[in-house]
MARNUSE-648881 format. One record per residue (C-alpha): x, y, z; residue in one letter; residue number from 0. Coordinates in pm, whole numbers, padded with zeros to 5 digits. Layout:
BEGIN
NODE_X_Y_Z_A_NUM
...
This chain:
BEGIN
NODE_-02618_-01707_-00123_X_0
NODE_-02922_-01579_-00326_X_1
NODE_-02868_-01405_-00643_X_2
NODE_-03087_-01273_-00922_X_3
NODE_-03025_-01071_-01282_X_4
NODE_-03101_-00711_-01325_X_5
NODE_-03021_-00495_-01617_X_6
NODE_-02905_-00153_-01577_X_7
NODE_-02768_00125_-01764_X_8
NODE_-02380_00207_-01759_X_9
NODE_-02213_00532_-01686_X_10
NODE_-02138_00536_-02035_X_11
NODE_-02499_00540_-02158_X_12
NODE_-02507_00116_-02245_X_13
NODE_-02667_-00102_-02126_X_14
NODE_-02573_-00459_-01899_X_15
NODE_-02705_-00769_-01719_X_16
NODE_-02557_-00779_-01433_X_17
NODE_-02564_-01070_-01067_X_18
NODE_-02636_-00888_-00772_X_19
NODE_-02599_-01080_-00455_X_20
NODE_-02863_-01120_-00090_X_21
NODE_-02784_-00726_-00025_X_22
NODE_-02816_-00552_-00351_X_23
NODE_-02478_-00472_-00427_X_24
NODE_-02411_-00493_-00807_X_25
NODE_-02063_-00557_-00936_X_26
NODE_-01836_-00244_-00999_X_27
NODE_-01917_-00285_-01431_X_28
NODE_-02317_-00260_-01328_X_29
NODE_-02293_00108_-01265_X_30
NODE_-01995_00231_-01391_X_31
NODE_-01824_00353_-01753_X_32
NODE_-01471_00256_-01884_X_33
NODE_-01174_00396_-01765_X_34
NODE_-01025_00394_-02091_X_35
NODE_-00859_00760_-02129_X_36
NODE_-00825_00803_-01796_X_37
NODE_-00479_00871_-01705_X_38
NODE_-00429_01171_-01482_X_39
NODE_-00559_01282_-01142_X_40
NODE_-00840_01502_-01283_X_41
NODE_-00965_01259_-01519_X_42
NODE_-01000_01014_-01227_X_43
NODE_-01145_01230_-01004_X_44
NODE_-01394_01355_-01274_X_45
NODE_-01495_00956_-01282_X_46
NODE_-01566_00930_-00932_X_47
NODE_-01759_01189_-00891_X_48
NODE_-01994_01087_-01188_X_49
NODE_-01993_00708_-01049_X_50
NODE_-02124_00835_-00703_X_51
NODE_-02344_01103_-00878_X_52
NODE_-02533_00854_-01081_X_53
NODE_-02536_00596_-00736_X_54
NODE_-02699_00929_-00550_X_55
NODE_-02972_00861_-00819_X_56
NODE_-03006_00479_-00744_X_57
NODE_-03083_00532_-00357_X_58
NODE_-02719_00583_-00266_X_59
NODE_-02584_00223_-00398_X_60
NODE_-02233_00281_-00525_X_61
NODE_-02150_-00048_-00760_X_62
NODE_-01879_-00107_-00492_X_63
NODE_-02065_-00110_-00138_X_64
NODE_-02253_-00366_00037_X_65
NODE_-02422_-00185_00319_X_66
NODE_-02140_-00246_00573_X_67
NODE_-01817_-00283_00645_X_68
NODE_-01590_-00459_00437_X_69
NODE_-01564_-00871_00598_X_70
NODE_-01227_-00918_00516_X_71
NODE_-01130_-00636_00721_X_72
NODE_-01379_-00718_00978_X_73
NODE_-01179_-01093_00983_X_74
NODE_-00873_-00892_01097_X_75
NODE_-01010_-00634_01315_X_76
NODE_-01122_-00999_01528_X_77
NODE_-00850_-01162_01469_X_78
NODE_-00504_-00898_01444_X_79
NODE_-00588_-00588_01532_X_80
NODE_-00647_-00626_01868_X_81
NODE_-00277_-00691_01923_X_82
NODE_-00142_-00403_01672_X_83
NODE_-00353_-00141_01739_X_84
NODE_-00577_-00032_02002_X_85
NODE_-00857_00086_02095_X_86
NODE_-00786_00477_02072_X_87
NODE_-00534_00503_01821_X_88
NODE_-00604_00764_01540_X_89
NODE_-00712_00603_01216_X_90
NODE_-00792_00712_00862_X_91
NODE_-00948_00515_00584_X_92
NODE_-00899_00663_00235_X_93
NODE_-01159_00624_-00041_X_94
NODE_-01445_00576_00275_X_95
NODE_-01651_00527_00022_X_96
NODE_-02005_00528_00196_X_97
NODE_-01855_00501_00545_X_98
NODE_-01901_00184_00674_X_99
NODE_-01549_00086_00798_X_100
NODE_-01475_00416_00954_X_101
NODE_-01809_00363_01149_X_102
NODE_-01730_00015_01250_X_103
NODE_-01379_00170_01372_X_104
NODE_-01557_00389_01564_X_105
NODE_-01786_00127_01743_X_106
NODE_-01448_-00094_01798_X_107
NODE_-01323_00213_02010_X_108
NODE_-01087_00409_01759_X_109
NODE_-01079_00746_01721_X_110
NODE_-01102_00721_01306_X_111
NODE_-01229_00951_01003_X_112
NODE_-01245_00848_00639_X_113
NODE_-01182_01080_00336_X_114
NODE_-01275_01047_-00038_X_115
NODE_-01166_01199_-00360_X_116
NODE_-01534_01247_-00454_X_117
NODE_-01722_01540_-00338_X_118
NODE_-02125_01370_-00357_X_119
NODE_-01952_01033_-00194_X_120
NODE_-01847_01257_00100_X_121
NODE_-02190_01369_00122_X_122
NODE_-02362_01005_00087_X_123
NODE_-02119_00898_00335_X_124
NODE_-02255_01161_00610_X_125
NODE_-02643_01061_00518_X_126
NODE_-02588_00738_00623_X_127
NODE_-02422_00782_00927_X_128
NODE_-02543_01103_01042_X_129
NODE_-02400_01096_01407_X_130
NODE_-02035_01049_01232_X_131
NODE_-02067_01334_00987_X_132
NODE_-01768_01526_01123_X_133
NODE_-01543_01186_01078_X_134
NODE_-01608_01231_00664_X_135
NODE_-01425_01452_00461_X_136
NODE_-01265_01559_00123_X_137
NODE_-00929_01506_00032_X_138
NODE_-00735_01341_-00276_X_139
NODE_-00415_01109_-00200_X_140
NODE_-00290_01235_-00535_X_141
NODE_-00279_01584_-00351_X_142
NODE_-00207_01486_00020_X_143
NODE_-00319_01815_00240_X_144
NODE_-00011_01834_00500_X_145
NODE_-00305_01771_00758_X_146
NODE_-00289_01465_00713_X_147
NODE_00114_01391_00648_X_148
NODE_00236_01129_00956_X_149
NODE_-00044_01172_01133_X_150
NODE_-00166_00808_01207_X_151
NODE_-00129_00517_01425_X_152
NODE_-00337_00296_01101_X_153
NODE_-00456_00345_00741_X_154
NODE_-00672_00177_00633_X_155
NODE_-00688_00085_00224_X_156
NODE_-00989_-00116_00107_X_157
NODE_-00989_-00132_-00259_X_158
NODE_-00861_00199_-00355_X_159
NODE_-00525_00085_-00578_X_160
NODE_-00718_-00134_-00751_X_161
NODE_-00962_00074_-00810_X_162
NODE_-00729_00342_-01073_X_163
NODE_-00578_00229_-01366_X_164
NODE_-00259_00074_-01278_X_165
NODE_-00011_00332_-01404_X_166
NODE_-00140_00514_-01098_X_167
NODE_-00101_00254_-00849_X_168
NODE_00289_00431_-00752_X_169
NODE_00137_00745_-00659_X_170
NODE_-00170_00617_-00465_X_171
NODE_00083_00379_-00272_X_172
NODE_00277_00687_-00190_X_173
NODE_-00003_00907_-00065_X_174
NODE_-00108_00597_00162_X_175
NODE_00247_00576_00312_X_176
NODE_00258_00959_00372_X_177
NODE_-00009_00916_00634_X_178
NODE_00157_00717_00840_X_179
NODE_00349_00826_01156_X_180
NODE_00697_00657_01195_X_181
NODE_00528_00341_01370_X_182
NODE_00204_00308_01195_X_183
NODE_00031_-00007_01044_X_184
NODE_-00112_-00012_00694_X_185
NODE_-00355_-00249_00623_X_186
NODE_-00412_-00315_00228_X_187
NODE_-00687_-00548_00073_X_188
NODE_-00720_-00557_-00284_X_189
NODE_-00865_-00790_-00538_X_190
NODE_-00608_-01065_-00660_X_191
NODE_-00490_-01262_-00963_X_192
NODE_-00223_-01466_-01095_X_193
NODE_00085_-01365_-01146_X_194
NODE_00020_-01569_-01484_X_195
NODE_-00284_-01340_-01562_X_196
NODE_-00119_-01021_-01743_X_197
NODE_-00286_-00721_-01614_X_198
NODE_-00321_-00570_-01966_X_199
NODE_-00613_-00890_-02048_X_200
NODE_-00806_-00742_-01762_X_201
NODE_-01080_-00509_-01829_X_202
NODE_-01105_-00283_-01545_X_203
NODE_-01227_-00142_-01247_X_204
NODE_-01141_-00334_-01094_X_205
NODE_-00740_-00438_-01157_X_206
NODE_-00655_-00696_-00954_X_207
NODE_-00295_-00706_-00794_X_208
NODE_-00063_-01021_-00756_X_209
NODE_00094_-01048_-00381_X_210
NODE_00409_-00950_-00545_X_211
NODE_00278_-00650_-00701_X_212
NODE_00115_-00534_-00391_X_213
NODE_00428_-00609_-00171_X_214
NODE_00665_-00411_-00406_X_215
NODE_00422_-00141_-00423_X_216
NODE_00485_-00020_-00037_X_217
NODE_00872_-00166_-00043_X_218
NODE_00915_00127_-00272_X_219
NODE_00774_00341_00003_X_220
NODE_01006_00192_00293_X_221
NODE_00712_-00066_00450_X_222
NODE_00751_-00379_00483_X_223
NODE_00447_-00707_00503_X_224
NODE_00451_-00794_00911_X_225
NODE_00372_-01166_00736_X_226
NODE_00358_-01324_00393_X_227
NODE_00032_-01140_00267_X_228
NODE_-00312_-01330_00290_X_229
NODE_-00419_-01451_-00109_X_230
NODE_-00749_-01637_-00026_X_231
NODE_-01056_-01661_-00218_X_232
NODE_-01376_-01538_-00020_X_233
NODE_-01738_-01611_00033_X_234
NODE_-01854_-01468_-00278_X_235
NODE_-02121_-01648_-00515_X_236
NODE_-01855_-01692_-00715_X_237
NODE_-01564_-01672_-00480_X_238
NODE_-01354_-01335_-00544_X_239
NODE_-00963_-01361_-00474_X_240
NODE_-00849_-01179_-00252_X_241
NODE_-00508_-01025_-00058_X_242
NODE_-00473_-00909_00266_X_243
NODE_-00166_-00716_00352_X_244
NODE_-00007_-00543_00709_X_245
NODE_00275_-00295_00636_X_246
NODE_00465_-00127_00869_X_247
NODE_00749_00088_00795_X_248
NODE_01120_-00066_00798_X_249
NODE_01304_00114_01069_X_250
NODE_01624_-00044_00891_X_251
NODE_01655_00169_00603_X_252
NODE_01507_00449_00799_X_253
């Protein structure tokens, strides 16, 4: 994979060199400013917004996207999915970011819409895919509207826990879970680490998750993994580790 250096100036008005890959995308740290402080809803939704505010300003390019969808859900979409969930089924992804899994969804046949917690993402998100405009919309899973309480057949979570500081991870988890309808699929994929690797040495976004950590997360919500989650490193220049979970809700403690 081709890489080169750029420099570019940080949320928080420094400066950093930073490896951006064949397509552009800079790591999360290019483009964003610490989350240090931030540790209640409005706080993080006051950071979004001024992450995808200052990406409107560099053509659009949150630190986080890479101009389609995300491969590691594509991987599953080929390989899983097919035999979950079809074609049809109502699906949301939460924190769309700029859209591109909900429109790859769409192409795949199912009848999905993504949300974000940031107003000027939601907009970005409609520019680029201007015949899917009405799939994109505002919402905070912190604040669940009851529109979208147990309402679908899969969610779809790409990055989002890891994305908050992890004393917030409970109450993301839960707002993913209350979108589910009693025999919905979750899918999860989050950045990884070692359960060796204390969380607090990690200077986020983003915080990577053990499997452990990711599995206990939705146990507390009544799901359950439908296999021992994926932890694989991926075809990164450097390779990134990541997990790849399936909940569905356990009908046994129902």
């Amino acid at each position: 994979m081709t890489t080169n250096t750029t420099t570019t100036t940080t949320l928080d008005g420094g400066q950093s060199s930073t490896t951006h890959d064949a397509e552009g995308a800079a790591p999360v740290g290019a483009l964003v400013g610490s989350q240090i402080g931030i540790d209640c809803p409005e706080a993080l939704a006051d950071w979004f917004e001024r992450v995808y505010a200052q990406a409107q300003e560099h053509a659009g390019r949150a630190p986080w996207c890479h101009g389609g969808s995300n491969p590691s859900f594509i991987a599953w979409l080929n390989a899983e999915a097919p035999s979950i969930i079809r074609p049809g089924a109502r699906v949301v992804v939460a924190a769309c970011g700029l859209g591109h899994d909900v429109a790859e969804l769409v192409r795949r046949g199912y009848d999905a819409v993504g949300f974000d917690l940031a107003p000027t993402c939601v907009e970005l998100a409609k520019k680029e895919h201007p015949e899917l405009a009405e799939r994109f919309f505002q919402a905070d899973l912190l604040d669940l509207p009851a529109r979208l309480r147990g309402r679908y057949d899969l969610v779809v979570e790409i990055h989002t826990i890891q994305s908050a500081p992890p004393s917030m991870r409970p109450a993301l988890v839960q707002g993913l879970c209350g979108m589910l309808h009693r025999h919905g699929v979750l899918i999860a994929i989050a950045r990884g680490r070692d359960v060796s690797e204390p969380i607090e040495s990690i200077v986020g976004p983003p915080h990577p998750l053990t499997a452990g950590e990711l599995e206990s997360l939705f146990a507390a919500e009544g799901l359950t993994p439908t296999r021992a989650i994926d932890d694989f490193f991926d075809d990164n220049d450097p390779p990134a580790r990541r997990l790849r979970g399936v909940f569905t809700v356990d009908h046994n403690d129902a």
